[in-house]
MARBA-3410 file (N, C-alpha, C, O; in Angstrom, 1 decimal):
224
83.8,96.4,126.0,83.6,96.2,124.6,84.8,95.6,123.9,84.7,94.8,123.0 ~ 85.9,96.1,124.3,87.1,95.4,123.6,87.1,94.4,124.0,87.2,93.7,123.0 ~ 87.2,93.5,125.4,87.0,92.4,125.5,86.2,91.7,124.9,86.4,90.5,124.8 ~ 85.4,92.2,124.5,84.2,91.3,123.9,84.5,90.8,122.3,84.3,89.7,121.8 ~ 85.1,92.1,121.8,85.6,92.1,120.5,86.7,91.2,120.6,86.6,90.2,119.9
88.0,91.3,121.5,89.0,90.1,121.4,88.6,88.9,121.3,89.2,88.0,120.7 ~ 87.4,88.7,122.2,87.1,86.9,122.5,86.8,86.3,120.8,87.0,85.3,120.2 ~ 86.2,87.5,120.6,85.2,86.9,119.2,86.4,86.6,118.1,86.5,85.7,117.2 ~ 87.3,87.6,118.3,88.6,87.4,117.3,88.6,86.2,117.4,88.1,85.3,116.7 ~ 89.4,85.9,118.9,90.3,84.8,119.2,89.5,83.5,118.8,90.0,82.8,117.9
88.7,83.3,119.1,87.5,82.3,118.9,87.8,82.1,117.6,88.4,81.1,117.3 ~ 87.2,83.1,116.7,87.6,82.1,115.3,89.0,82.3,114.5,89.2,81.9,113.4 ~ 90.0,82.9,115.5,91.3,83.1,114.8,92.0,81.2,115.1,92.5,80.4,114.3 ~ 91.9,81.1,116.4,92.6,80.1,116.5,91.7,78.9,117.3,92.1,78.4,118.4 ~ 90.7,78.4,116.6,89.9,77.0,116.8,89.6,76.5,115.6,88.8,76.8,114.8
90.5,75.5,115.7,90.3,74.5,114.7,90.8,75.1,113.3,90.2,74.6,112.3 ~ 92.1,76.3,113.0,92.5,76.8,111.8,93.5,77.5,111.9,93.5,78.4,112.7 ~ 94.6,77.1,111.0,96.3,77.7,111.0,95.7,79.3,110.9,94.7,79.7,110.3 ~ 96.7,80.2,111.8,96.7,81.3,112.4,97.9,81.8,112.0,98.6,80.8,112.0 ~ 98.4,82.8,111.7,99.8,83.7,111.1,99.4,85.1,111.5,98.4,85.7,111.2
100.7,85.6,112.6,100.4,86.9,112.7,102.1,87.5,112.3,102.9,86.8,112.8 ~ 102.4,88.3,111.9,102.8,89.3,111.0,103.1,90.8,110.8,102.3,91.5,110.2 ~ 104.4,91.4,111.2,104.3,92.8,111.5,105.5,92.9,111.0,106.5,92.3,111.3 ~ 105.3,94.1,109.7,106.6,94.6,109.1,106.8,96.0,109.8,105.9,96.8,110.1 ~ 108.0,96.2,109.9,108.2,97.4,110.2,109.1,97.9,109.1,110.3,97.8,109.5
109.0,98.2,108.0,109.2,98.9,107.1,109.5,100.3,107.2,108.5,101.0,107.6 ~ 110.9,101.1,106.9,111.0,103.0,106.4,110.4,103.0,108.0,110.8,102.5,109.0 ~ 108.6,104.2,107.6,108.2,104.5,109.0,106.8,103.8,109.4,106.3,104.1,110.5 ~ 106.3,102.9,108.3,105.4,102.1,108.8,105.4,100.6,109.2,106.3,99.8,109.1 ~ 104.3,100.5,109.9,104.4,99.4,110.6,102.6,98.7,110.1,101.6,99.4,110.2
102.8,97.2,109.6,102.2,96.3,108.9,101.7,95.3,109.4,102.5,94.4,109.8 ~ 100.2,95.2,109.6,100.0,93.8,110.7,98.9,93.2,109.8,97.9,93.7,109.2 ~ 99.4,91.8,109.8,99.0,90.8,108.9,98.4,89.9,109.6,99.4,89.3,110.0 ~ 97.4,89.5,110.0,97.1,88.5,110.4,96.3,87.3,109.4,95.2,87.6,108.7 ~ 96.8,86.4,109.4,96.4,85.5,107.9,95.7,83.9,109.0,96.4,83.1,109.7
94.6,83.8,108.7,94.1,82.5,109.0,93.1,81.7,107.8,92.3,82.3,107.0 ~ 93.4,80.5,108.0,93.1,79.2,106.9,91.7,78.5,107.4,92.2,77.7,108.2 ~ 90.4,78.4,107.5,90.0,77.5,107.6,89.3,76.6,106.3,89.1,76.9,105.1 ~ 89.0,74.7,107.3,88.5,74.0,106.3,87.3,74.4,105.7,86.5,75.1,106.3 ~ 87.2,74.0,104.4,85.8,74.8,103.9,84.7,74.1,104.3,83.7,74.5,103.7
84.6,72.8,105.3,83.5,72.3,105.6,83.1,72.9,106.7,82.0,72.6,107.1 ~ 84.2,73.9,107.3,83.2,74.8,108.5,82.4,76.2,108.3,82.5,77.3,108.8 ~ 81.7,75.7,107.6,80.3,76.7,107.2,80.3,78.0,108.3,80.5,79.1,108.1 ~ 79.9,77.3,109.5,79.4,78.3,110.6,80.3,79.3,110.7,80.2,80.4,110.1 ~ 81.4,78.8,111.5,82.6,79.7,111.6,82.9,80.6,110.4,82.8,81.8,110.7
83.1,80.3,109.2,83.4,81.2,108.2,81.9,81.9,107.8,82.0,82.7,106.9 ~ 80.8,81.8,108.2,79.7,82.7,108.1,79.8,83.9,109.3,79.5,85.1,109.1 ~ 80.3,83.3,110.6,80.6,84.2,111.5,81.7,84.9,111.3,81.6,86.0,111.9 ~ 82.5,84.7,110.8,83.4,85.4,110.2,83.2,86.6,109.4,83.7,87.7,109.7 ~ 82.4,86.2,108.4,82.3,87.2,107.2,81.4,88.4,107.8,81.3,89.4,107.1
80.6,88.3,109.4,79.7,89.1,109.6,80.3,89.7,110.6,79.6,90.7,110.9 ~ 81.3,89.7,111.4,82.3,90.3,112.1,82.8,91.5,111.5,83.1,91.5,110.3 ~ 82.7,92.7,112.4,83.8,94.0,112.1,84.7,93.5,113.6,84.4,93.3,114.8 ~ 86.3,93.5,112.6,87.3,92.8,113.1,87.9,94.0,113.3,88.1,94.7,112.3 ~ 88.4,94.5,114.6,89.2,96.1,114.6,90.5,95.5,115.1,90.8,94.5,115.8
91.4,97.2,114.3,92.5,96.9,114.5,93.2,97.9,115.6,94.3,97.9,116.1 ~ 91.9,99.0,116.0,92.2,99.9,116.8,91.1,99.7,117.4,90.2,99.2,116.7 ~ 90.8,100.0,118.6,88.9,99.8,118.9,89.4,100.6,120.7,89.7,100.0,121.7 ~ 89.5,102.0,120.3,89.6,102.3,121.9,88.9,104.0,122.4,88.9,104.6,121.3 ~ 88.7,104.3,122.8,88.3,105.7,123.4,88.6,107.0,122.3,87.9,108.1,122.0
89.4,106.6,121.9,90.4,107.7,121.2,90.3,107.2,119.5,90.1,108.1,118.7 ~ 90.4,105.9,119.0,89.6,105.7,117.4,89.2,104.5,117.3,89.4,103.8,118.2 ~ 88.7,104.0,116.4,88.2,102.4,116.2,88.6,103.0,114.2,88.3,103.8,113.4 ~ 89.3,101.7,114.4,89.3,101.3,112.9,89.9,99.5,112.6,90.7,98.7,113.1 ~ 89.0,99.6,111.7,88.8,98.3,111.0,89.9,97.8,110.3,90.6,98.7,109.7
90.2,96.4,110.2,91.5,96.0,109.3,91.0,96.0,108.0,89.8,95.9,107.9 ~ 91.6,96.1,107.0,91.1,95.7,105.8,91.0,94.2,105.7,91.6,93.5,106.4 ~ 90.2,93.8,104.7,90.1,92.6,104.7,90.0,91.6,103.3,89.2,91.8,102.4 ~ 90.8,90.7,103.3,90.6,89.7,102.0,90.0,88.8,102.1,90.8,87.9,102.6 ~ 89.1,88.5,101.9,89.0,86.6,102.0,89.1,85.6,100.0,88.8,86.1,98.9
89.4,84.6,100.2,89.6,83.7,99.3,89.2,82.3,99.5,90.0,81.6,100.1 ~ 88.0,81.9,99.0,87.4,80.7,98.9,88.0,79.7,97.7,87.8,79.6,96.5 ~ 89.0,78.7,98.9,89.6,77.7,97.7,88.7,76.4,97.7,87.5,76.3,98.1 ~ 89.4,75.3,97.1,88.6,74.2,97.2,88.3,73.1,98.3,87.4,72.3,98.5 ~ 89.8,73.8,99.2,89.4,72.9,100.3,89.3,74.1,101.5,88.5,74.0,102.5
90.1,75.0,101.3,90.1,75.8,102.4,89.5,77.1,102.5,89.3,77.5,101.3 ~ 89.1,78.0,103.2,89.0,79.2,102.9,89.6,79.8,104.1,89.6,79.6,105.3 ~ 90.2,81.3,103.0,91.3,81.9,103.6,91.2,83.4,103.9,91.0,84.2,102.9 ~ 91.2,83.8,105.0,91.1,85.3,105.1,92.3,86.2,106.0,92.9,85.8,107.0 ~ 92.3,87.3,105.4,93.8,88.0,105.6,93.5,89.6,106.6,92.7,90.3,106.1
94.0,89.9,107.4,93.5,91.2,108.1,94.8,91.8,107.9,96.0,91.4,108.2 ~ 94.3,93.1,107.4,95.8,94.2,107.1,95.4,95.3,107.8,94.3,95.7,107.8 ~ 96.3,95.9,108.5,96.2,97.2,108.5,97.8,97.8,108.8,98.7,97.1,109.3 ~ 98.1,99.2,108.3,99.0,99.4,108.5,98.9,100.9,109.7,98.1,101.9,109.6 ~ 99.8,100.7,110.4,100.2,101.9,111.6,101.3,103.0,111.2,102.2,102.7,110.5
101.2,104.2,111.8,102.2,104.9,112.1,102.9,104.5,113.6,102.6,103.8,114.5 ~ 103.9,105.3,113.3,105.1,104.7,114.4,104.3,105.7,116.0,104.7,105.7,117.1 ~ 103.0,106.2,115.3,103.0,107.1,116.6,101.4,105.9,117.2,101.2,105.8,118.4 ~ 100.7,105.4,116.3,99.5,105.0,116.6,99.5,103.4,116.8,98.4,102.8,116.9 ~ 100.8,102.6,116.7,101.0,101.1,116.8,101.1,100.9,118.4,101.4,99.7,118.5
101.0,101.5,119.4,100.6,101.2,120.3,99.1,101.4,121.0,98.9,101.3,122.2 ~ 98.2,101.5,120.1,96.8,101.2,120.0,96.8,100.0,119.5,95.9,99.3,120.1 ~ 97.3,99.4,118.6,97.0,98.0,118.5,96.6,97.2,119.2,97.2,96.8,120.2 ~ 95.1,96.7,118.8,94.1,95.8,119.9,94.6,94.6,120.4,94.6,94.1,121.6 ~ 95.2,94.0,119.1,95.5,92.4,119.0,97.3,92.2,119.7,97.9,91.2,119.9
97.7,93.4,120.0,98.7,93.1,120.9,98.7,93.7,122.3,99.7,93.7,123.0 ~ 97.1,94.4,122.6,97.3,94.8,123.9,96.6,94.2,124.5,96.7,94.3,125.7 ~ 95.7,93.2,123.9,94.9,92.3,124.2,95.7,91.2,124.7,95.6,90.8,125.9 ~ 96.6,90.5,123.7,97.0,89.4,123.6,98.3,89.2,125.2,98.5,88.2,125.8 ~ 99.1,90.9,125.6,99.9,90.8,126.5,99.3,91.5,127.7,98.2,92.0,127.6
100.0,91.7,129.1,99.1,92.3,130.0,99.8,93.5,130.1,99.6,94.2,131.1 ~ 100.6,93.7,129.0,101.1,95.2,128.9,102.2,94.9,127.6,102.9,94.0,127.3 ~ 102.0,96.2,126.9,102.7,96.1,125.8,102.7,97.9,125.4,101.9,98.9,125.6 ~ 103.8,97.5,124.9,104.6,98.9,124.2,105.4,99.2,122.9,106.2,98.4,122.5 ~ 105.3,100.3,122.2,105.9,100.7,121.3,106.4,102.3,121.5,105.6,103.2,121.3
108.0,102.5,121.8,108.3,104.1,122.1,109.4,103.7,121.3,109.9,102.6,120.8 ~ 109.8,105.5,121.6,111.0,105.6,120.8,112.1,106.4,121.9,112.0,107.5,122.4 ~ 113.0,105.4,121.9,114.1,106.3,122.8,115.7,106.5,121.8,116.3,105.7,121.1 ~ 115.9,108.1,122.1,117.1,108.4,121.2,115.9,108.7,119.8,115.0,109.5,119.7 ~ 116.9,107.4,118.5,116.9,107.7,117.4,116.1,106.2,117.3,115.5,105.8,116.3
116.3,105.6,118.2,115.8,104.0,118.5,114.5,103.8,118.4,113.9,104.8,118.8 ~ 113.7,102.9,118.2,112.5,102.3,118.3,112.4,100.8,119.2,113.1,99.8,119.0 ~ 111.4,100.9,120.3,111.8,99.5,121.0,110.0,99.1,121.2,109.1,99.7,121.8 ~ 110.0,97.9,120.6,108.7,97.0,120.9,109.0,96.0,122.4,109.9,95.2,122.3 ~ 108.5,96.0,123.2,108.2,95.0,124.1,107.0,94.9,124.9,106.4,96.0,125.1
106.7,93.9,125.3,105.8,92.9,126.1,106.1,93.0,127.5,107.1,93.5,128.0 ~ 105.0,92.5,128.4,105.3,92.0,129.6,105.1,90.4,129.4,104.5,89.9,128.4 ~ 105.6,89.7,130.4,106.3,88.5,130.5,104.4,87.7,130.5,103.5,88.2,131.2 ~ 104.3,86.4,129.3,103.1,85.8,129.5,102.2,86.1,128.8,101.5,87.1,129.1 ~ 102.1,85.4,127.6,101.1,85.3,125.9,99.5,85.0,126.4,99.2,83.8,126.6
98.7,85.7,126.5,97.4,85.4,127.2,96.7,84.6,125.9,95.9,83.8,126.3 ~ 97.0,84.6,124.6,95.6,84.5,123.6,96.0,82.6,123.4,95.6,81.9,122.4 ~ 96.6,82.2,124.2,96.9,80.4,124.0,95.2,80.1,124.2,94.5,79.8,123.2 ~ 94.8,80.4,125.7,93.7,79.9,126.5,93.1,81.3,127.3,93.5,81.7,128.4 ~ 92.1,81.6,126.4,91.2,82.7,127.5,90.1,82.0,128.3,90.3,81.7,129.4
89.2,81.7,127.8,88.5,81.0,128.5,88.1,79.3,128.3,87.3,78.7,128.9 ~ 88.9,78.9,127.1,89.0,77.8,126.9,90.1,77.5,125.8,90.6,78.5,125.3 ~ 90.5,76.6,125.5,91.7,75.9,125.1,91.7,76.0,123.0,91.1,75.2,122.2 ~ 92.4,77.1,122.8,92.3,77.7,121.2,93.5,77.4,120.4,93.6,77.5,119.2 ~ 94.6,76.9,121.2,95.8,76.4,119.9,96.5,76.1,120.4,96.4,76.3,121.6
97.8,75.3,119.8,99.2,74.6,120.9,100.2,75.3,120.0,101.3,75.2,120.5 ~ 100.2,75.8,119.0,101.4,76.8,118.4,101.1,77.8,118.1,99.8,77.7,117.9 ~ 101.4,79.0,118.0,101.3,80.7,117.0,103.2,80.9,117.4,104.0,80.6,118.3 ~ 103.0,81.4,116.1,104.5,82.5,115.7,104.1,83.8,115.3,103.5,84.1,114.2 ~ 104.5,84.4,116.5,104.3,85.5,116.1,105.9,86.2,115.2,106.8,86.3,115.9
106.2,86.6,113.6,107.4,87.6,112.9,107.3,88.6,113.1,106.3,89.3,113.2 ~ 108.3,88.8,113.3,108.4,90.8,112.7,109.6,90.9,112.2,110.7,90.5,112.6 ~ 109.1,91.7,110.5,110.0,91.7,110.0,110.4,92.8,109.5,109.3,93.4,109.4 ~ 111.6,93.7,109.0,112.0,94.9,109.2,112.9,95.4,108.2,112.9,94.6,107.3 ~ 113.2,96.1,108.1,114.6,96.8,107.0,115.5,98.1,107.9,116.3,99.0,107.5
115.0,97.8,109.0,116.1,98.8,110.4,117.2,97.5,110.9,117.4,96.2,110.8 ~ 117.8,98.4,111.4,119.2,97.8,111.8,118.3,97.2,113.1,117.5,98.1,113.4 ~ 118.1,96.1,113.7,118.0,95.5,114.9,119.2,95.5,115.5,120.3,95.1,115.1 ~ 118.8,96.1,116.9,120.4,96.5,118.1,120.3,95.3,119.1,121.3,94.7,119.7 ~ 119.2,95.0,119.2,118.1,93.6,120.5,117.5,93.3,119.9,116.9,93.9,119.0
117.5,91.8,120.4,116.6,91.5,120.4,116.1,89.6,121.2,116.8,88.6,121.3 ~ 115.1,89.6,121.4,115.2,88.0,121.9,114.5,86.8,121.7,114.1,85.8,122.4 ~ 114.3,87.2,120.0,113.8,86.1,119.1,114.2,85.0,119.3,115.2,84.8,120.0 ~ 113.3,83.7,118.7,113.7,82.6,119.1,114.2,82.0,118.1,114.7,80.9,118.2 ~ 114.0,82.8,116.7,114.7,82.5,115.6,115.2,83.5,114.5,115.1,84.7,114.8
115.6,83.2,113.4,115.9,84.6,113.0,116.3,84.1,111.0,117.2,83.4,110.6 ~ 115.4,84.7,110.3,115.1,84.3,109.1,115.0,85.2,107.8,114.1,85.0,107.1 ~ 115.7,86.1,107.3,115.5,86.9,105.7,115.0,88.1,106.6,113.9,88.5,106.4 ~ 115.7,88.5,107.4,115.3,89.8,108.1,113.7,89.8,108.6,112.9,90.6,108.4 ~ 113.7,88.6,109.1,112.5,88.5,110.1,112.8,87.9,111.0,113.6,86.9,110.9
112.0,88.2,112.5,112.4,87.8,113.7,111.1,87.1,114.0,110.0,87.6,113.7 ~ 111.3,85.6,114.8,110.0,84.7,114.9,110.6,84.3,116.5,111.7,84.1,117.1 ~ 109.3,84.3,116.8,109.1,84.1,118.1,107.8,82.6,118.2,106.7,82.6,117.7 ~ 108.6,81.4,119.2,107.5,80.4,118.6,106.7,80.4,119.9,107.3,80.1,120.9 ~ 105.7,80.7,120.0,104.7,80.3,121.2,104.1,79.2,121.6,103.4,79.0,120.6
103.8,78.4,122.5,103.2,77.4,122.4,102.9,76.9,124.1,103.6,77.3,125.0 ~ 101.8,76.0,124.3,101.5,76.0,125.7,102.3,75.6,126.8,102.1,76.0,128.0 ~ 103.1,74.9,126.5,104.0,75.1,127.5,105.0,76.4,127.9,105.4,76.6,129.0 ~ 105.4,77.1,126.6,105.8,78.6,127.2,105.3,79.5,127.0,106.0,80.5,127.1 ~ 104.1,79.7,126.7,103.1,81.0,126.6,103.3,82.0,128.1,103.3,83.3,128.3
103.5,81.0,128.9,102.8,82.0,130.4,104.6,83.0,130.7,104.9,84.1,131.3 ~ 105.1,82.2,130.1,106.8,82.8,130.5,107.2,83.9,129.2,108.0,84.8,129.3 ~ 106.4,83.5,128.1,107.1,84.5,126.7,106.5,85.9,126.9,105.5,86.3,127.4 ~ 107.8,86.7,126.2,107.8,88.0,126.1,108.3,88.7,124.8,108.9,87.9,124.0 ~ 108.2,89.8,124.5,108.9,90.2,123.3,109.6,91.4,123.2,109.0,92.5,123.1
111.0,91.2,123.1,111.3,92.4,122.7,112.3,92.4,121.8,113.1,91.5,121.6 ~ 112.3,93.5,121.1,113.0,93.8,119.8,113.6,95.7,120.1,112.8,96.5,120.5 ~ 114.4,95.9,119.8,115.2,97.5,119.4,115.2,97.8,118.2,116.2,97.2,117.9 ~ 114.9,98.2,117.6,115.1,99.0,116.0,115.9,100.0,115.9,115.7,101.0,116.6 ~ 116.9,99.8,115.0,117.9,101.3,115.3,117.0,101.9,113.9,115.7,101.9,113.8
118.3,102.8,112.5,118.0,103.0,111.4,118.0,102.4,110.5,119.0,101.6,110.5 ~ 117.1,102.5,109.4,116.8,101.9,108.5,118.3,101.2,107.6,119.3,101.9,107.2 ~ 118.2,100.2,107.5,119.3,99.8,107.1,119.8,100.2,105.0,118.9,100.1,104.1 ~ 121.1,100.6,104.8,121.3,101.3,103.4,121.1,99.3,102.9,121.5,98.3,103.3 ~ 120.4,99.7,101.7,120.4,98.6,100.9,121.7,99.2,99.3,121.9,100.2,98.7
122.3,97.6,99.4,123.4,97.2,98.1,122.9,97.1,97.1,121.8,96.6,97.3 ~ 123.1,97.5,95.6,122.4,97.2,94.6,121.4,96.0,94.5,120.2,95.9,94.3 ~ 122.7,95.0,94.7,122.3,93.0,94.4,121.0,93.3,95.6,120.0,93.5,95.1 ~ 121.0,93.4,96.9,120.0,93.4,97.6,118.5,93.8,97.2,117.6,93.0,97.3 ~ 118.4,95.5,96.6,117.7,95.9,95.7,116.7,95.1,94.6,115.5,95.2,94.3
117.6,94.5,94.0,117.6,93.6,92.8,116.9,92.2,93.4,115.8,91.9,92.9 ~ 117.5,91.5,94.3,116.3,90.6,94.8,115.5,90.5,96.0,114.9,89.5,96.5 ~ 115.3,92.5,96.6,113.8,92.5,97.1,113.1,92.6,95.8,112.2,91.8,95.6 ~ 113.3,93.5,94.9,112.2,94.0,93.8,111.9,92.4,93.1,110.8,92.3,92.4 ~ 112.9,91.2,93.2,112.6,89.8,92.3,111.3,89.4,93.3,110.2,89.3,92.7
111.5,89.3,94.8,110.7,88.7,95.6,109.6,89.4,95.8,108.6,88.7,96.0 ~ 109.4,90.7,95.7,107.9,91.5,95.9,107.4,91.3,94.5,106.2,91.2,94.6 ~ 107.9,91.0,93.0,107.1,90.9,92.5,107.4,89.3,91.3,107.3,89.1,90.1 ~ 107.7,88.4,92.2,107.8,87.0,92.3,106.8,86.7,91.2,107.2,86.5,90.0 ~ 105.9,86.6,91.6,104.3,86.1,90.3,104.6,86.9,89.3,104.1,86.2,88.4
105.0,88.1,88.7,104.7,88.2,87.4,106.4,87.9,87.0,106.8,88.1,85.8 ~ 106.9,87.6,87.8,108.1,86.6,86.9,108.2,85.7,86.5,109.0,85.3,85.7 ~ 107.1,84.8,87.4,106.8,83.2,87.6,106.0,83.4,85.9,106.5,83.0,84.9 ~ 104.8,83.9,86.0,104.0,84.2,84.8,104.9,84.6,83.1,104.6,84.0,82.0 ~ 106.0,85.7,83.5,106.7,85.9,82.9,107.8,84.9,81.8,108.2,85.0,80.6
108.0,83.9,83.2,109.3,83.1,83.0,108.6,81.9,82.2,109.1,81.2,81.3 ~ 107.3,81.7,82.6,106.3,80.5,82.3,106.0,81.0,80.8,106.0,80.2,79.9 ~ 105.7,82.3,80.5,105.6,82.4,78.4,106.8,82.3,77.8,107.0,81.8,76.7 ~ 107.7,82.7,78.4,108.7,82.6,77.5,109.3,81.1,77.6,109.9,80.7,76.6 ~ 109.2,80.2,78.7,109.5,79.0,77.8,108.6,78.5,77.3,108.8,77.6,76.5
107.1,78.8,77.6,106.4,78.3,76.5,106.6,79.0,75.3,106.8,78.2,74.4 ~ 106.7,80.3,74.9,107.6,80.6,73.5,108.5,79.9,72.9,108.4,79.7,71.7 ~ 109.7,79.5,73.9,110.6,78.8,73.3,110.2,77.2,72.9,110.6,76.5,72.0 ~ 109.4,77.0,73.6,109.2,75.5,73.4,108.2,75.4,71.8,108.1,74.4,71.1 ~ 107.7,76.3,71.7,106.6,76.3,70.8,107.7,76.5,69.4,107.8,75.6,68.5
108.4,77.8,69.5,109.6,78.0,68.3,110.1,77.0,68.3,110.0,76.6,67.2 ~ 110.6,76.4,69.0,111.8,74.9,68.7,111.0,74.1,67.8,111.2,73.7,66.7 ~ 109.6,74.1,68.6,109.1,72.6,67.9,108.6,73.2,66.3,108.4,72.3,65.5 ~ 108.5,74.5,65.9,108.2,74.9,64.9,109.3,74.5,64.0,109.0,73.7,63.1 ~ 110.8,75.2,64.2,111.5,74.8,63.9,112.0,73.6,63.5,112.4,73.7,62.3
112.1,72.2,64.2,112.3,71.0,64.3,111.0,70.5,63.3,111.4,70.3,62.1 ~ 110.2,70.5,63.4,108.7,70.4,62.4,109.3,70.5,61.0,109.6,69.5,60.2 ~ 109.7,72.3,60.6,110.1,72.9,59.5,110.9,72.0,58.8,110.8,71.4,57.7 ~ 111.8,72.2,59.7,113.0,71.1,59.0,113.2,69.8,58.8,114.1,69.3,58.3 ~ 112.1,69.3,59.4,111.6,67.5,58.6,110.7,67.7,57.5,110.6,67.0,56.6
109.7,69.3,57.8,109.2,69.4,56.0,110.0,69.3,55.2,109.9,68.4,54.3 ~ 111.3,70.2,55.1,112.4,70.3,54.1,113.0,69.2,53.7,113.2,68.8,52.6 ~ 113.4,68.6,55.2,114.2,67.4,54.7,113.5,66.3,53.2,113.9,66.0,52.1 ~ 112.3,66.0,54.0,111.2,65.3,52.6,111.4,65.9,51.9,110.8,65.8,50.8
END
């Protein structure tokens, strides 16, 4: 049954539409985002979509479902799979035990260590579904390891693609949560709540622009 449930994922995760997968490990939770875009002229697919229970655990022991967003734009439509784990239940994760032929999340020491066995299965299961996925993970722990292929705003990206899928692996160490600086503080809280400063920043110069021109106005009444 899990297999069955992966194929159906993968199938409309990565045919014919940008795919983003996503794992914060944040304090003591851990965040999996999976974010895919399709065109809005693929009716079918996004009807199979919307009728899918998409799990984020699906095994002997619990089955639970991602939460889910979708957003119908004008060209595209976009749907988002969240769920968040405890540090004890993220090795039930479907979509990473699926995707490797062994995978892990333990804690040794004070340490936390994510890895893989060697070889990304979800390029090509039974037929040919994408030529790129990056998989991030991004964190606020001290990383001790790790063997990202890149490294970005305290996120680690790993690029996948058919020619190294069969060789890629992942691993990462997490020590402790790293002490944040004031200034740091000051621009996560800018960036987590970005849009109501954008909205913010956008009345007050329309404020100001409206006062000026009031002003400027006034004072060619007077002048006459």
């Amino acid at each position: 049954m899990r297999k069955i449930i992966c194929v159906l994922i993968l199938t409309l995760f990565l045919t014919g539409c940008d795919v983003s997968y996503r794992l914060e490990f944040i304090d003591e939770d851990l965040t999996e985002k999976i974010s895919l875009t399709i065109p809005i002229n693929e009716e079918k697919s996004i009807d199979q979509l919307k009728n899918l229970k998409i799990y984020a655990i699906n095994n002997s022991i619990s089955q639970q479902l991602y939460n889910v967003d979708y957003n119908e734009g004008l060209f595209n439509f976009n749907a988002q799979y969240i769920y968040t784990y405890g540090k004890e239940s993220f090795r039930h994760a479907l979509y990473a035990n699926e995707c490797f032929e062994a995978f892990s999340f333990v804690q040794e020491d004070d340490n936390y260590i994510l890895s893989t066995s060697e070889g990304f299965k979800c390029m090509s299961l039974y037929y040919y579904f994408a030529d790129n996925i990056n998989i991030e993970i991004k964190t606020n722990h001290v990383v001790i390891e790790n063997n990202a292929d890149q490294f970005d705003d305290n996120t680690y990206i790993w690029n996948i693609n058919n020619e190294n899928a069969n060789s890629k692996k992942i691993y990462i160490k997490f020590g402790e949560v790293k002490e944040r600086n004031f200034f740091e503080k000051i621009v996560d809280f800018i960036k987590d709540n970005k849009t109501i400063f954008i909205i913010g920043g956008t009345v007050v110069l329309a404020g100001s622009i409206i006062v000026i021109y009031i002003v400027v106005v006034s004072k060619k009444n007077n002048e006459i």
